[in-house]
N, C-alpha and C positions, 0 to 999 in steps of 0.2 A: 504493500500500500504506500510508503514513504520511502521517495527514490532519493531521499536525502537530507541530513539538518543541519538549518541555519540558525543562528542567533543574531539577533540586532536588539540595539538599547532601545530603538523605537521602530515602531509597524503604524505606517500613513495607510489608512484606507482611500483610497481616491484619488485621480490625478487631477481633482477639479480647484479649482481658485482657492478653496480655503487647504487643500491638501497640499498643495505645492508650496503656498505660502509658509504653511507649517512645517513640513519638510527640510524647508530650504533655511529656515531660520534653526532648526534643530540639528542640520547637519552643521552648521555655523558654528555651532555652539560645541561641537564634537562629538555627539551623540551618531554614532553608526544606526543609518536609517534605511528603510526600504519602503517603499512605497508602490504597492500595488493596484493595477487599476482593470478595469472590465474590460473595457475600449482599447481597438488600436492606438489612441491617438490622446493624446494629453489636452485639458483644459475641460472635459465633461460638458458640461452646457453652458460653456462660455467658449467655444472652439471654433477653427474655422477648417471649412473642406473645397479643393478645387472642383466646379463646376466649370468645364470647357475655359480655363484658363482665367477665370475670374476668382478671386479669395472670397467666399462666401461666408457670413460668421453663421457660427446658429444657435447665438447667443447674446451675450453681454460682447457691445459693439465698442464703448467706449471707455477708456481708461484716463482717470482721475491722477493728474501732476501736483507735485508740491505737496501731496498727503500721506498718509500712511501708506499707501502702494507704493510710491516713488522710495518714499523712505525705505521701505522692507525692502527694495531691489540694493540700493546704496549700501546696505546694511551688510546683506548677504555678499556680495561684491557682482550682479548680475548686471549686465547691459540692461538699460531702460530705451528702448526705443520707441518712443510715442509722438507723433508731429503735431502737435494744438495747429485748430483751426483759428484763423482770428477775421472774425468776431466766432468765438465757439455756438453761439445758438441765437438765430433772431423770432422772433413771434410774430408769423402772419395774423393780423387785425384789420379788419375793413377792408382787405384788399391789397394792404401792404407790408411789406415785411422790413422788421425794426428793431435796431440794435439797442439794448436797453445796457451794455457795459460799463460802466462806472454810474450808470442811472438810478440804476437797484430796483426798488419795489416801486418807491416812489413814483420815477418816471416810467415803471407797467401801467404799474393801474391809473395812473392821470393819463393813459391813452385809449386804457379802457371804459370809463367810467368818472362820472360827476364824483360817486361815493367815495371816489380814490380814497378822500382823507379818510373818512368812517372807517376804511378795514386799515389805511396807513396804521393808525393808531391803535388799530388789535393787533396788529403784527409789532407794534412795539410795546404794546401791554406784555405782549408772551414772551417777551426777553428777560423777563422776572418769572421766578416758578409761581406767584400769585395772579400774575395774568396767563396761564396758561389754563385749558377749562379739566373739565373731568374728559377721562379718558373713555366714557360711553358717547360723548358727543362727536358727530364724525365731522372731514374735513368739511362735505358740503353743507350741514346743516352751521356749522360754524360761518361760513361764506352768507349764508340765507340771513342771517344777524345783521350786517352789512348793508346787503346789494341783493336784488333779484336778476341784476343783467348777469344775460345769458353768455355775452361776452368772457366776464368773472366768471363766471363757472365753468364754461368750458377751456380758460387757462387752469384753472385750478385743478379739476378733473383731470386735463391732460398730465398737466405736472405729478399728481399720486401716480397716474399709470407709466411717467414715463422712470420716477425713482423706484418705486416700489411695485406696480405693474398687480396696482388694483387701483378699483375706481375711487372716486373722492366719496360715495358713499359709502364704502369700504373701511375705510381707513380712518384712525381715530383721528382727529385736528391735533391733538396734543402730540401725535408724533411729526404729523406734517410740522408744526409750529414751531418743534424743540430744531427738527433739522433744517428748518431753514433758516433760525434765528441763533444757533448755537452751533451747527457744526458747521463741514466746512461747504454744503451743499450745492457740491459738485459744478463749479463755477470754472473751473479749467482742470481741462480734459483732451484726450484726442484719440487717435488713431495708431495703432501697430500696421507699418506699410504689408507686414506678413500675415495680416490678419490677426485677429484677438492671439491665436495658436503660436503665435510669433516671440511676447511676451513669456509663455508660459514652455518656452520652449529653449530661453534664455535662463527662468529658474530653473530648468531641468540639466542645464550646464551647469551652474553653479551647484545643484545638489549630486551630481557624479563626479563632481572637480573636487569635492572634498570627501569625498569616500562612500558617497548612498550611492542606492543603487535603486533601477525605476523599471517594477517587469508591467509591461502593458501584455494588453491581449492576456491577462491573470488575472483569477478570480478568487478572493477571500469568500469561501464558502462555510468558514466559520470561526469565532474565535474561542477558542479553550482559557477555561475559568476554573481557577484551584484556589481553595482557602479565599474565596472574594477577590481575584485580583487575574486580570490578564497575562496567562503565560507565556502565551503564542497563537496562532491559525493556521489552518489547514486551507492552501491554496491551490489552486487546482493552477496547471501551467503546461501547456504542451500535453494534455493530457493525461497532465499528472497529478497524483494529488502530494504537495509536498508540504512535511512540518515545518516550521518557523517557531522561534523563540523568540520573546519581546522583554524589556521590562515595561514598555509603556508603549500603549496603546492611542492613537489619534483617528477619531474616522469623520471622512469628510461624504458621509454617502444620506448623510438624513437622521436624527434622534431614531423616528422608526424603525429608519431600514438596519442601524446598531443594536437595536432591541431584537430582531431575528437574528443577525450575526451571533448575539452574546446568548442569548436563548432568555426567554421568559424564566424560569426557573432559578435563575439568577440574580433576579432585580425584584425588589418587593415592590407590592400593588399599588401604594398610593402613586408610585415613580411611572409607571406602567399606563396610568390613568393619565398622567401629567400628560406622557408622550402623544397619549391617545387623542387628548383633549386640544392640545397643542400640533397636532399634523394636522394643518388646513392650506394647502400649499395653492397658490394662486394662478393664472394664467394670461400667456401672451398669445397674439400671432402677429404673423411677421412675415410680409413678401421681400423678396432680395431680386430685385429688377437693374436692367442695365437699358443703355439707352447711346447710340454717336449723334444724339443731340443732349445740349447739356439743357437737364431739362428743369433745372433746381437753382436759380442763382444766389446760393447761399455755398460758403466754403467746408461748412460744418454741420450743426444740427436747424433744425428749421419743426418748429411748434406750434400751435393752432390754436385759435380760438374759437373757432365755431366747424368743429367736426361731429358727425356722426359718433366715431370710435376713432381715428387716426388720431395717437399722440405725437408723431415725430414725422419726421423722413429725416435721416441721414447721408451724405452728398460725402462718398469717402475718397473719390479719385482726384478731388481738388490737392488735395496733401497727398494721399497715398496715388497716384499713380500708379503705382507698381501692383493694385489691387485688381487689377483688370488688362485684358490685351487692349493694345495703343490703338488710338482711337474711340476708345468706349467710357464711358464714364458710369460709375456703380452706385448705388442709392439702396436704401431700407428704407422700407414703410412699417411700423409698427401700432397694432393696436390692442387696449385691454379689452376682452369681452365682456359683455352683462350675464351673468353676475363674474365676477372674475374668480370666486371664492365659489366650487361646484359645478353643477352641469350646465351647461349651453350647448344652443345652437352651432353644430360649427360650422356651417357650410352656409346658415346665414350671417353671422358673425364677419364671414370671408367676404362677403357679400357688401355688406357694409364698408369692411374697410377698400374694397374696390371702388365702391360707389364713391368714396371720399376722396382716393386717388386720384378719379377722376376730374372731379369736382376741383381740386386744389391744386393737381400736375397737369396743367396743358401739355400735350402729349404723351400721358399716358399709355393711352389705349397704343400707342404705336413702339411702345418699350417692348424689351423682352423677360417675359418674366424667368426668370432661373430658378428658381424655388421656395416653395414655402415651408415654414415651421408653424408648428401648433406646440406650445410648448404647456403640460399639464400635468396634473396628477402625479404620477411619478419621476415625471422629468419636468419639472414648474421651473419655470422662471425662477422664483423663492418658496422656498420649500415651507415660511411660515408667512403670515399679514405679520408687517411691521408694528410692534408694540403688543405680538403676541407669542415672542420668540421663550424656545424653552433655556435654559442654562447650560454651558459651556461643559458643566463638570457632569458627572454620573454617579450611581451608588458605587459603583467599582472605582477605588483610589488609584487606580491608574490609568482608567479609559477617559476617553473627553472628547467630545464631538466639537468639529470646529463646519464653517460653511453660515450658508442664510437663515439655516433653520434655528442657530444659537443667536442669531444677531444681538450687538448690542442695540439699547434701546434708540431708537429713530435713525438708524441706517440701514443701506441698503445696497444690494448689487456686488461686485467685485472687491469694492472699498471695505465692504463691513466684514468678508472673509479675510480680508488682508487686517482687517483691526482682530475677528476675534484670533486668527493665526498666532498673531503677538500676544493675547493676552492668555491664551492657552501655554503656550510655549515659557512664557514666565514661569508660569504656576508649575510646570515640570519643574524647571530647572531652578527651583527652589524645592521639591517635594523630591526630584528626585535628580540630584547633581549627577553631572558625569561621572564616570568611575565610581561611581557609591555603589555597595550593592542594594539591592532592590529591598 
């Protein structure tokens, strides 16, 4: 049955954004790591794949400069190759599209609305924890206090779908509120010219350059638990199934899907119920169209205020070039469904965001589409709604889930695994130093 045994001080379950990230800061650290993942191909649902010579993501499209991502590459010693669009995001309004850069909120909503001031002045109420409301009121009903223009709303809607990728009825205000008035709310950002894969394929050099090692196309089919604490897994690899020894355990695959790995039997009930309660993972879809007319005059992202479902298009060959054959220019359309959180329609869902396509990209209908993602259920966008994420740690003192589904409170996307990465990786490398034994 065991064609062989390995020992490492740690076992990364996943080669997605929160796995690599953790990975790569624990091989840093010296901790001898391996990291096993399902997939061909690194980065999980944040990755990109060639379609007829265009870099296709089918995922998380943008990466966040100057934050905790930039820093955890710097850290680790990995190339950060990201090109900022400049101006990163304008907001079509009335018909025109508008850089709001050193403007802020201010100069949005006085272009939206008389009421600018009325929400101005909430959004700087909630820069104090006493102006921030309770966390059962959601971001629209919060907006409804304000403003009834539809304009307001549909920036604001767009905005929860486009960080967190549920809708603003969805989503509590208190987390919208905290992260746009307190962190760094993804304000410069850009493009990997190799696609999203290109990044995550930079930490995968630096985590072989110092001694881990990365089996893809392998699958942890279980991890073995003695005395309360992770031993090791049985991975299947080439048809094999092979033991591994750990002291410490990191899985980037979902609280859930660690609860199968570890087996129920191992975790008491009320932890079990948490997870249970807590798996409500959300949904995207997503066309990836090309076009040799440039059919977006924007260099970066481009947001809506009066869509159907369309939160975004993204315009990635102004900076990346290299993301497409010469002469074509690449684009993302992305939008949340109703309800984002359970079942929809998805074929009229699709329907929708085509209709808006339309409506918004003159010239559409003459693009080519390259493909679409549905991203759901077991492969979500985010694996939890934001401000209902479960905890980092486990009843097992050496497992620890890291990814979307642990988030910290009011982040979201690539950035919030690149934060919980680090804040996991501490909590090791005080509970269990290198060279200590276990």
């Amino acid at each position: 049955m065991t064609s062989t045994d390995r020992t490492f001080d740690a076992l990364v379950v996943g080669a997605g954004a929160g796995g690599l990230f953790a990975a790569a800061r624990l091989t840093n650290l010296g901790y001898r790591t391996l990291v096993v993942e399902r997939l061909e191909h690194l980065g999980g649902r944040a990755s990109t794949r060639d379609i007829d010579g265009f870099k296709v993501n089918n995922g998380a499209i943008v990466i966040e400069v100057d934050g905790i991502t930039q820093q955890t590459f710097e850290e680790v010693g990995a190339k950060f190759d990201v090109r900022r669009p400049k101006p990163p995001i304008l907001y079509r309004i009335g018909g025109k599209d508008i850089d709001v850069t050193g403007g802020g909120w201010g100069f949005l909503l006085s272009k939206l609305t008389r009421q600018g001031a009325k929400l101005l002045n909430g959004l700087g109420a909630a820069r104090s924890d006493d102006g921030l409301p309770d966390h059962e009121l959601s971001t629209a009903d919060w907006v409804r206090k304000f403003t009834k223009n539809e304009n307001v709303h549909g920036i604001f809607r767009n905005m929860c779908g486009s960080v967190f990728a549920v809708g603003s009825e969805e989503l509590p205000a208190r987390v919208f509120l905290t992260y746009f008035t307190r962190k760094s709310a993804f304000k410069k950002f850009g493009f990997c010219p190799e696609g999203t894969i290109g990044i995550w394929r930079s930490l995968a050099e630096a985590i072989t350059a110092k001694g881990g090692e990365i089996w893809l196309s392998s699958e942890v089919k279980a991890l073995t638990v003695a005395e309360g604490k992770v031993t090791g897994a049985v991975v299947e690899r080439d048809g094999e199934q092979i033991e591994v020894a750990t002291r410490i355990a990191v899985s980037d695959v979902g609280p859930a899907a660690t609860v199968q790995l570890v087996g129920q039997e191992h975790l008491p009930g009320d932890y079990l119920e948490q997870v249970r309660r807590g798996d409500r993972p959300c949904a995207m879809i997503t066309v990836n169209f090309a076009s040799q007319e440039r059919l977006v005059d924007v260099p970066g992202m481009l947001s809506f205020a009066n869509t159907r479902r369309l939160c975004y298009v993204a315009n990635f060959t102004d900076t990346c070039p290299e993301m497409a054959p010469e002469g074509w220019n690449l684009y993302v359309g992305t939008s949340v469904p109703k309800p984002a959180v359970g079942a929809f329609d998805e074929e009229a869902e699709k329907e929708l965001l085509l209709t808006d396509l339309r409506e918004q990209i003159p010239g559409f209908d003459r693009a080519r589409i390259l493909s679409w993602a549905v991203t759901k259920d077991d492969w979500p966008p985010q694996r939890a709604v934001a401000g209902f994420d479960l905890p980092n740690t486990t009843p097992i003192a050496n497992l620890w889930n890291v990814g979307d589904g642990v988030k910290e409170y009011a982040n979201g996307g690539t950035t919030a695994c690149a934060e919980t990465a680090k804040l996991v990786v501490e909590q090791i490398a005080e509970r269990f130093p290198v060279g200590a034994h276990a």
